[in-house]
BARO-29712 format. One record per residue (C-alpha): residue number from 1; x, y, z. Coordinates in steps of 0.001 Angstrom, whole numbers, plus 500000, padded with zeros to 6 digits. Example, Ala and Ser with C-alpha at 12.3 -4.5 7.8 and 13.67 -1.06 7.14 Angstrom:
% BARO-29712
(rec 1, (512300, 495500, 507800))
(rec 2, (513670, 498940, 507140))
% end
This chain:
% BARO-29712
(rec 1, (844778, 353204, 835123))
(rec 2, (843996, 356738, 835803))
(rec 3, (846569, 359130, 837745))
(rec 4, (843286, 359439, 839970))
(rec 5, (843884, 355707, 841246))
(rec 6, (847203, 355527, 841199))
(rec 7, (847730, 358293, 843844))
(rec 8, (844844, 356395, 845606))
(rec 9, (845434, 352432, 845955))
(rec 10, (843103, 350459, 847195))
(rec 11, (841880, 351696, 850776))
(rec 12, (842620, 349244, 853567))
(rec 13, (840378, 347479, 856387))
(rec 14, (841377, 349832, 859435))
(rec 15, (841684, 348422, 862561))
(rec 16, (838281, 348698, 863784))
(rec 17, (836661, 346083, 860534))
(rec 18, (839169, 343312, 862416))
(rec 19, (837465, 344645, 866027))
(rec 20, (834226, 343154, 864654))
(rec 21, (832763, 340927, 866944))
(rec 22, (830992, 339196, 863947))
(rec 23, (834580, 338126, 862912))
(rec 24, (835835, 334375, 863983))
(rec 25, (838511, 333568, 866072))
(rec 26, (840757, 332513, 862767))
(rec 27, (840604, 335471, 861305))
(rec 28, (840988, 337574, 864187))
(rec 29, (844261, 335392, 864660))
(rec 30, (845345, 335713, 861289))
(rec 31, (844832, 339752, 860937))
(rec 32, (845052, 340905, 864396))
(rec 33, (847981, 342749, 865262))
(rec 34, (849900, 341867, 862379))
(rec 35, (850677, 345474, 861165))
(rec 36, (851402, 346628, 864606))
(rec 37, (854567, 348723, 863490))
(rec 38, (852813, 350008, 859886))
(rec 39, (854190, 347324, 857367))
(rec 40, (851004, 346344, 856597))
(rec 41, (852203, 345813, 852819))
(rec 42, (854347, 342526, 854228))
(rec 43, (851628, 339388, 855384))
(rec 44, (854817, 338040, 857389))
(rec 45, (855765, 340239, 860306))
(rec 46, (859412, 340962, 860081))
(rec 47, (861891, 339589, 862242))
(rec 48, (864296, 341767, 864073))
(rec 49, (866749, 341546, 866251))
(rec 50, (868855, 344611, 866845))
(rec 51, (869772, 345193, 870591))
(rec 52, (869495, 348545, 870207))
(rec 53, (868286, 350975, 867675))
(rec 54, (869777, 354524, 866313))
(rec 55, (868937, 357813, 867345))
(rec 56, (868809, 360356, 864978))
(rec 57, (868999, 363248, 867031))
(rec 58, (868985, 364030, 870662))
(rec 59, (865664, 365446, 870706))
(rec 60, (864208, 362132, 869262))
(rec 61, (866609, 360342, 872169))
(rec 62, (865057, 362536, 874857))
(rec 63, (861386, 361880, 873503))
(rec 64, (861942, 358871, 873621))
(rec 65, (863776, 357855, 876486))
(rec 66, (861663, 360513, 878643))
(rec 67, (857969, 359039, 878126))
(rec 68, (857606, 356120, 879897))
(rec 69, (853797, 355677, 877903))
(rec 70, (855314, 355227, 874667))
(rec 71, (857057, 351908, 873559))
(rec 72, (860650, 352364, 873418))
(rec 73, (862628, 350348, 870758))
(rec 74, (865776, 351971, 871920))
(rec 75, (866538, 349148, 873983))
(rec 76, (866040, 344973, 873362))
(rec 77, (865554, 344779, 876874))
(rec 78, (862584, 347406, 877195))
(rec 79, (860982, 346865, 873729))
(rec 80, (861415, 345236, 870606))
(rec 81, (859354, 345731, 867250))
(rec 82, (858833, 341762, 866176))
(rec 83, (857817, 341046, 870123))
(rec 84, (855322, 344021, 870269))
(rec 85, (853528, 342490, 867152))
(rec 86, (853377, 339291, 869170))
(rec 87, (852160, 341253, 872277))
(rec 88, (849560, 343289, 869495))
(rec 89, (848051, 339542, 868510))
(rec 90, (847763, 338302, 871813))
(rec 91, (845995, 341582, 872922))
(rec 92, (843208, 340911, 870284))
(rec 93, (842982, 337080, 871398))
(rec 94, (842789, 337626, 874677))
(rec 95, (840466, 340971, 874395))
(rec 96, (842428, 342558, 876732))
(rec 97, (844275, 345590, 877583))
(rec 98, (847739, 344903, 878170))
(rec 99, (849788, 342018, 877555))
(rec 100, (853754, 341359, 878078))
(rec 101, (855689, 338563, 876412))
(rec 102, (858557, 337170, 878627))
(rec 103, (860945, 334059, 878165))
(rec 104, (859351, 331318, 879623))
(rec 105, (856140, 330262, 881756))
(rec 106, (857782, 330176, 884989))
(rec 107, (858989, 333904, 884692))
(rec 108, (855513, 334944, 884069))
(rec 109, (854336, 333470, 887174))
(rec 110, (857481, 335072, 889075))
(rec 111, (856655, 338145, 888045))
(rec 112, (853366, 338224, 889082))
(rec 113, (854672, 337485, 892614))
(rec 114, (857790, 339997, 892185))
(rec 115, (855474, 343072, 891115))
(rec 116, (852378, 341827, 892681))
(rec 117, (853186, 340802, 896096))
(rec 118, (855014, 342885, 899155))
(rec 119, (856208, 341671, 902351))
(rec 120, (853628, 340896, 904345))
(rec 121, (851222, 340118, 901649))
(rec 122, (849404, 336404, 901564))
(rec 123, (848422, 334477, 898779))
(rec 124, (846611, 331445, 898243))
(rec 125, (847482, 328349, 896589))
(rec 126, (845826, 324874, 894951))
(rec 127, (848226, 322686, 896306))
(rec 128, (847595, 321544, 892884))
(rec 129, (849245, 324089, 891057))
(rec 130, (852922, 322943, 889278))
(rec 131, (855170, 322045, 892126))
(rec 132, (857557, 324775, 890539))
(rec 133, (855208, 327480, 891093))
(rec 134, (854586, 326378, 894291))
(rec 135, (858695, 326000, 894908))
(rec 136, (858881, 329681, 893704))
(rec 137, (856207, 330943, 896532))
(rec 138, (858196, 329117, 899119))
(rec 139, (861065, 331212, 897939))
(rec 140, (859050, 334069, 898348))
(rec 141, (858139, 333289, 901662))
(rec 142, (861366, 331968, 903254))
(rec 143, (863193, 335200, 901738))
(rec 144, (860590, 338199, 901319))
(rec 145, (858265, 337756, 903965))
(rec 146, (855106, 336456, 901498))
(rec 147, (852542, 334265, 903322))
(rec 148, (850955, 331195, 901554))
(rec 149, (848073, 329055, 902484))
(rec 150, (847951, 326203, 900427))
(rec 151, (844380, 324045, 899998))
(rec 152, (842673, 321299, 898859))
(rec 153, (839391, 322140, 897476))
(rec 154, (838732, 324287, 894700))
(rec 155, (835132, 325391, 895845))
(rec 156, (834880, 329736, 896232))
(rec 157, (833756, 328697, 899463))
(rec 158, (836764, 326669, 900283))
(rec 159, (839033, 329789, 899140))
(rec 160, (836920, 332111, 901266))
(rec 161, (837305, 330277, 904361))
(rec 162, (841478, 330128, 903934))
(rec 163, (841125, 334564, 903286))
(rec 164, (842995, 336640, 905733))
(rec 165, (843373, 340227, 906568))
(rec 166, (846483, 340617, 904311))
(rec 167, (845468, 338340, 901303))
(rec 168, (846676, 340057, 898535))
(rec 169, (846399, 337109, 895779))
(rec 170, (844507, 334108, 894841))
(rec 171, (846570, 331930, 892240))
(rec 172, (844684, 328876, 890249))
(rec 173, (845249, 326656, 887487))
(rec 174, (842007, 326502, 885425))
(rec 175, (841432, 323511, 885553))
(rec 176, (844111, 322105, 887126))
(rec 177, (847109, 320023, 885862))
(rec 178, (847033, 317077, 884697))
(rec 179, (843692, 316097, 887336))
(rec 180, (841338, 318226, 885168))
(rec 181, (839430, 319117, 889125))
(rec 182, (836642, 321950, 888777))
(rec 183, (837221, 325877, 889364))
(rec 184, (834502, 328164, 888599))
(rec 185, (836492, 331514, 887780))
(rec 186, (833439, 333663, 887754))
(rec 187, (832304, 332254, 891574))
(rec 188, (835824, 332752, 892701))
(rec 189, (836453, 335857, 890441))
(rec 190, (833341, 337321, 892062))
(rec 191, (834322, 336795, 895436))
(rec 192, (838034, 338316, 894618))
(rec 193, (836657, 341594, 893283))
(rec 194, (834481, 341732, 896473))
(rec 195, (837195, 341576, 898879))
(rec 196, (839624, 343427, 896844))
(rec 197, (841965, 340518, 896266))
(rec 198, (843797, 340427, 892645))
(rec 199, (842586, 336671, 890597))
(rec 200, (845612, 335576, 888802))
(rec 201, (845046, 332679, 886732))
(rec 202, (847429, 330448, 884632))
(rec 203, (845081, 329819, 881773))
(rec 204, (848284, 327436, 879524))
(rec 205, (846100, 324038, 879532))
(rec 206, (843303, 326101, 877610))
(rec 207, (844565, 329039, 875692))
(rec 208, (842808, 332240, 875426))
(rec 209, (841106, 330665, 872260))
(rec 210, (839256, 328347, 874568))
(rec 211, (838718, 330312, 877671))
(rec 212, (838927, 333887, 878600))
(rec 213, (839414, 334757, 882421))
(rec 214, (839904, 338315, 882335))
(rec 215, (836270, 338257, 880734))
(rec 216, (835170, 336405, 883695))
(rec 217, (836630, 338732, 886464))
(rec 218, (840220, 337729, 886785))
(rec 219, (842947, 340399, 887347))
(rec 220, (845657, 338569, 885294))
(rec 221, (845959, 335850, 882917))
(rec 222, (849374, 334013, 882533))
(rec 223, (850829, 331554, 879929))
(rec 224, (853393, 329437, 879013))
(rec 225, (853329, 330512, 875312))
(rec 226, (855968, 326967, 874617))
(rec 227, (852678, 325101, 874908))
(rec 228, (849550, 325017, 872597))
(rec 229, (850444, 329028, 871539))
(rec 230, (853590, 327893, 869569))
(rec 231, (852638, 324743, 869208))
(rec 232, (855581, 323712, 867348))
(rec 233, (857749, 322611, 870468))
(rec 234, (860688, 324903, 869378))
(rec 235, (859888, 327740, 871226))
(rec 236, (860983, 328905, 875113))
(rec 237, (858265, 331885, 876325))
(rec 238, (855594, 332820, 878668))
(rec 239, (852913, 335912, 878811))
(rec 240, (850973, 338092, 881269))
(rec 241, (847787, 339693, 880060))
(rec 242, (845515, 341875, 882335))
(rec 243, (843296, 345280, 881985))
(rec 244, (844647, 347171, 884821))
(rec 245, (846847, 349581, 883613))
(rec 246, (848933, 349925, 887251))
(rec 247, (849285, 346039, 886981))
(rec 248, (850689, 346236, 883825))
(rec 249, (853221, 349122, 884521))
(rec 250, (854250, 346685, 887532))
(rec 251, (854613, 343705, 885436))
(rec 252, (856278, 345728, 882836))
(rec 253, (858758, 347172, 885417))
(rec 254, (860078, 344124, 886990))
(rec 255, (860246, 342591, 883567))
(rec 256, (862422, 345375, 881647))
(rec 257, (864471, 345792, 884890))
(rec 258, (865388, 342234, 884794))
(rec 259, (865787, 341495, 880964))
(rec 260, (862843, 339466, 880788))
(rec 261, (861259, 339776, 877829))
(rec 262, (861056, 337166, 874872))
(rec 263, (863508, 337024, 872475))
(rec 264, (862382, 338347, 868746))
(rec 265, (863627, 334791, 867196))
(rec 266, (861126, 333257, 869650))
(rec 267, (858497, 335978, 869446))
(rec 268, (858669, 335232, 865887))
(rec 269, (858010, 331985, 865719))
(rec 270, (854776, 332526, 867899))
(rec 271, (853660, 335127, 865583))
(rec 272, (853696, 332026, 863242))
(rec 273, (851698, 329832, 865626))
(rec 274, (849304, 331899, 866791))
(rec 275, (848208, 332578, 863544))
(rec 276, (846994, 328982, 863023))
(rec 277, (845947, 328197, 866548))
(rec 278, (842335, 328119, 866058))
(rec 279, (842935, 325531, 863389))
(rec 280, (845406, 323297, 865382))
(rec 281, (843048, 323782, 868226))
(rec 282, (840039, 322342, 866093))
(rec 283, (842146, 319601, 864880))
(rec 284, (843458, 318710, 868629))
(rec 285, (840226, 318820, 869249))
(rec 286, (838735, 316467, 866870))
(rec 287, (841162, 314013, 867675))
(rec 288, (840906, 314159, 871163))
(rec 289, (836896, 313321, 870801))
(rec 290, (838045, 310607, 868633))
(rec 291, (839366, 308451, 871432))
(rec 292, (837560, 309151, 873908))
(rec 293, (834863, 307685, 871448))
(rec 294, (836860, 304907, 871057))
(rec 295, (837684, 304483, 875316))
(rec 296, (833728, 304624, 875703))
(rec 297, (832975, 302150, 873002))
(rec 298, (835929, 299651, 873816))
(rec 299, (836792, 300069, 877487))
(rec 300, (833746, 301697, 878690))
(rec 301, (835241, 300897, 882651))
(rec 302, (838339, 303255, 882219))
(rec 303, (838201, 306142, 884058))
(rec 304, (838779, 308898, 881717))
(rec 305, (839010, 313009, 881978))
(rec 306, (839265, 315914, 879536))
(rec 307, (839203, 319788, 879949))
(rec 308, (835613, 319993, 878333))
(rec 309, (834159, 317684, 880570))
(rec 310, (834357, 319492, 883849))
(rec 311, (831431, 320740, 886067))
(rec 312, (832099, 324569, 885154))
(rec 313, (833574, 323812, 881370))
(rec 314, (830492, 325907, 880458))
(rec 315, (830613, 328406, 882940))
(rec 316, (834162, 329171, 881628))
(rec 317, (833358, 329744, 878976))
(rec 318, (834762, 325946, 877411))
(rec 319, (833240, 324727, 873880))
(rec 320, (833366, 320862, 874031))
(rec 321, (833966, 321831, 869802))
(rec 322, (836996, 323765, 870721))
(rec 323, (839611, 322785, 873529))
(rec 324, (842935, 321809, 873261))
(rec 325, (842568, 318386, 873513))
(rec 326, (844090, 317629, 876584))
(rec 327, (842877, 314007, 878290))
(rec 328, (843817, 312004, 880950))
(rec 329, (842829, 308343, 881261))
(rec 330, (843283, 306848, 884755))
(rec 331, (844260, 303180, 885704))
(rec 332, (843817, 301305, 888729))
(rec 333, (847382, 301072, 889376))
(rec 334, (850436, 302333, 888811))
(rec 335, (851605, 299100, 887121))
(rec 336, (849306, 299281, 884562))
(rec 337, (849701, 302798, 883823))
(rec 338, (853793, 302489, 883494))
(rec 339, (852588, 299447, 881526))
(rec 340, (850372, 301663, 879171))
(rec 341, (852836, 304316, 878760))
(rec 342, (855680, 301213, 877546))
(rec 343, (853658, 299651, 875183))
(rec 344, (852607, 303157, 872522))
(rec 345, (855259, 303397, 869899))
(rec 346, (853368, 306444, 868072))
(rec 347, (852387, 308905, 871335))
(rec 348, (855914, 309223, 873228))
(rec 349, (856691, 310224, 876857))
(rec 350, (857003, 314322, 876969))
(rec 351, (857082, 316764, 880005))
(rec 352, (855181, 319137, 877743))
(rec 353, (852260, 319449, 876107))
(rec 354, (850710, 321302, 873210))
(rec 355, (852915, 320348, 870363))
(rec 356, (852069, 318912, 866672))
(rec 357, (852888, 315790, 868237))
(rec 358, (850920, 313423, 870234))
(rec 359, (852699, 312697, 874055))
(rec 360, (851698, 311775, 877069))
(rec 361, (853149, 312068, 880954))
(rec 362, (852594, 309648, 883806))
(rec 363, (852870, 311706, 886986))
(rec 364, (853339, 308922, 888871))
(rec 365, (856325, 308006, 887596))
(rec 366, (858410, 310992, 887067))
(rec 367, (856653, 313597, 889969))
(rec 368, (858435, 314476, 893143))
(rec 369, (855648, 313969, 895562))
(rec 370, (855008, 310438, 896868))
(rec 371, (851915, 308934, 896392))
(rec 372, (850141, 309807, 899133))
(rec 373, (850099, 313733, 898334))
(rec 374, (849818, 313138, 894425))
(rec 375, (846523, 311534, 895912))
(rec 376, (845705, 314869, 898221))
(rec 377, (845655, 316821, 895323))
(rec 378, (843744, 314711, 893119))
(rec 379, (846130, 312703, 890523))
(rec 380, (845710, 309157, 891014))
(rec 381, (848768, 307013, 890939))
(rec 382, (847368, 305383, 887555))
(rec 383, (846652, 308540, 885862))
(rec 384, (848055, 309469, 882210))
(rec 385, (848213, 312565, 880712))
(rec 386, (847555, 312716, 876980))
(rec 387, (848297, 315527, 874892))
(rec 388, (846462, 314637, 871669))
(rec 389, (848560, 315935, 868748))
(rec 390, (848007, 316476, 864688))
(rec 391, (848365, 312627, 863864))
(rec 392, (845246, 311191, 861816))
(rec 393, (843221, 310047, 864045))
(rec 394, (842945, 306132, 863104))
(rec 395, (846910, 305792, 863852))
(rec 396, (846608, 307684, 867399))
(rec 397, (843456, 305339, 868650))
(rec 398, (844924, 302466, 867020))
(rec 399, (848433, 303171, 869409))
(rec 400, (846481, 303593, 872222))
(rec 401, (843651, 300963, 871787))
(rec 402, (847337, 298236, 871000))
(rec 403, (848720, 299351, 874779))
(rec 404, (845737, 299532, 876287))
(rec 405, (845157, 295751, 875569))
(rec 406, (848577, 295032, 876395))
(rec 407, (848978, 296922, 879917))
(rec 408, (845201, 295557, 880511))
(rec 409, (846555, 291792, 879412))
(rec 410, (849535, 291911, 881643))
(rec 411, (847347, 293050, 884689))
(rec 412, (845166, 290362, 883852))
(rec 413, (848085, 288263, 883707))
(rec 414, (849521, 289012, 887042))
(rec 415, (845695, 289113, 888886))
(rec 416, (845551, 285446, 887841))
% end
């Protein structure tokens, strides 16, 4: 080897050659981001997790602690190097501007109403949405003044007709959770930017992989990063992406005030996930289609529903070839649902979703409303949640095609 080309290794890809639009989603999750702090010799982002970081002067301290544009490490609670590489990958995922790891779903969505929302502001609601979001908003309203109007129908025109004077935010699930109902975020987005209203949407049951609502007119995109992002079910974490730089320095305010942000451990371990999202997606997927294939074929009267086959999965921007394979089969009664959910050995019960591991949720059962109002906002008494995991797919039909003739056997049973 000459001296020539030793002084001059091999030059590599800049930034810009991963910016390609021509490149896929998997390699944009592999490469993206990864060498956010320079290391770009290591393929595994380092993990650390000082509190704090030396100064080596008190120029450098001044520098540092005086811009409030530039990242500062100094601090766990402002910055930390293994989270920003997180925060770098989502960026490129997302194809957004700005976006801000914290430590679990719910404090992304109380942040967006902490930095977001003043006394005297009014936002409005699926009743739909997680009861816990909605139990933070009535926080916000019994002790800062916010004003919520909760409704029923997810039509723009429905959400138009519920706008006030002071309506400062429209919050949605897209689609909702677990009763897969229709929003089309470019109709509502549309009608947000016209009357100056921020869109905030909690985009966890797709992933920015599937669906992209800042790209469809939406102020800010939230997450619970525990879900399909890790996808491992050992991480705690939630993120806020948007491309309005005075949203983010809001955000970013409340959270590094507060001590909000993700811890590196976790931020870590989502590094690791996100890099093979697009290929647990695919598999999720896959499987998914598999038994819905098999419900049509076997028990062609269930009522089933999945995130690619809403009205506006299209206009959303949702591939039926890549979702997260998220389904919900309904039963005519509660019996046989709780029946159902008793007889599968492989796919156990689980308040989560998104992991390697196939679960599923009965609402009925376990949810806090009666009923009547699970009914109002569109989950059935007899309605499962599946979160289709990793399993091959012959042992995940065959558990559910087993209960399904068992629950279906026992209503028979009793109906005779």
């Amino acid at each position: 080897m000459s001296p020539a080309e030793k002084k001059c290794p091999r030059e590599l890809p800049c930034r810009d050659y991963f910016l390609s639009p021509s490149l896929g989603i998997a390699t944009q999750a592999i490469h993206l981001g990864q060498h956010e702090n320079g290391l770009s010799q290591f393929p595994v982002p380092a993990l650390i997790c000082n509190s704090a970081t030396l100064l080596n002067s008190i120029e450098e301290g001044r520098e540092m602690l005086g811009n409030a544009e530039q990242e500062n490490f100094a601090y766990q609670r402002y910055a930390n190097p293994t989270v920003s590489i997180l925060e770098a990958k989502f960026r490129a995922i997302e194809h957004c501007s700005y976006s801000l790891a914290v430590n679990s779903g719910m404090t992304a969505c109380l942040l967006a109403f902490r930095a977001l929302l003043s006394a005297g502001d009014h936002v409005i609601v699926p009743h739909s949405v997680f009861y816990e979001i909605i139990e933070q908003l009535n926080y916000e309203v019994n002790h800062r003044g916010i004003e919520m109007s909760l409704i029923d129908k997810y039509q723009a025109a429905t959400f138009e007709c519920a706008i006030q004077a002071n309506t400062k935010m429209i919050f949605i699930e897209a689609p909702t959770n677990p009763a897969f109902l229709d929003i089309n975020i470019p109709d509502l987005a549309e009608l947000c930017n016209k009357r100056g209203i921020l869109l905030v949407v909690d985009n966890t049951f797709l992933t920015p992989a599937c669906q992209k609502p800042l790209s469809l007119g939406a102020a800010v995109t939230l997450y619970s990063i525990t879900k399909h992002i890790n996808g491992h079910g050992d991480v705690m974490g939630g993120m806020l992406s948007t491309n309005e730089p005075d949203l983010f320095k809001a955000l970013k305010y409340h959270r590094d005030s507060a001590g909000l942000i993700v811890d590196p451990f976790s931020a870590w371990l989502t590094i690791r996930g996100l890099r093979t999202l697009p290929l647990r997606l695919k598999k999720h997927t896959d499987n998914a289609h598999a038994v819905i294939a098999m419900l049509r074929e076997e028990f062609p009267k269930l009522e089933w529903r999945a995130v690619w086959s809403t009205k506006s999965a299209q206009t959303n921007g949702i591939s039926p070839s890549l979702h997260t394979g998220l389904i919900a089969i309904v039963f005519p009664s509660r019996e046989t649902a709780t029946s159902f959910v008793r007889h599968l050995q492989l796919i156990r019960i689980g308040t989560t979703f998104g992991n390697i591991e196939s679960l599923c949720y009965h609402y009925g059962s376990f949810s806090r409303e009666g009923s009547t109002d699970l009914e109002k906002i569109g989950v059935p008494d007899g309605l499962v949640r599946i979160s289709v995991g990793l399993e091959d797919s012959d042992d995940i039909n065959a558990d559910i095609r087993r209960a399904l003739r068992l629950a279906m056997q026992i209503r028979t049973t009793a109906r005779g």
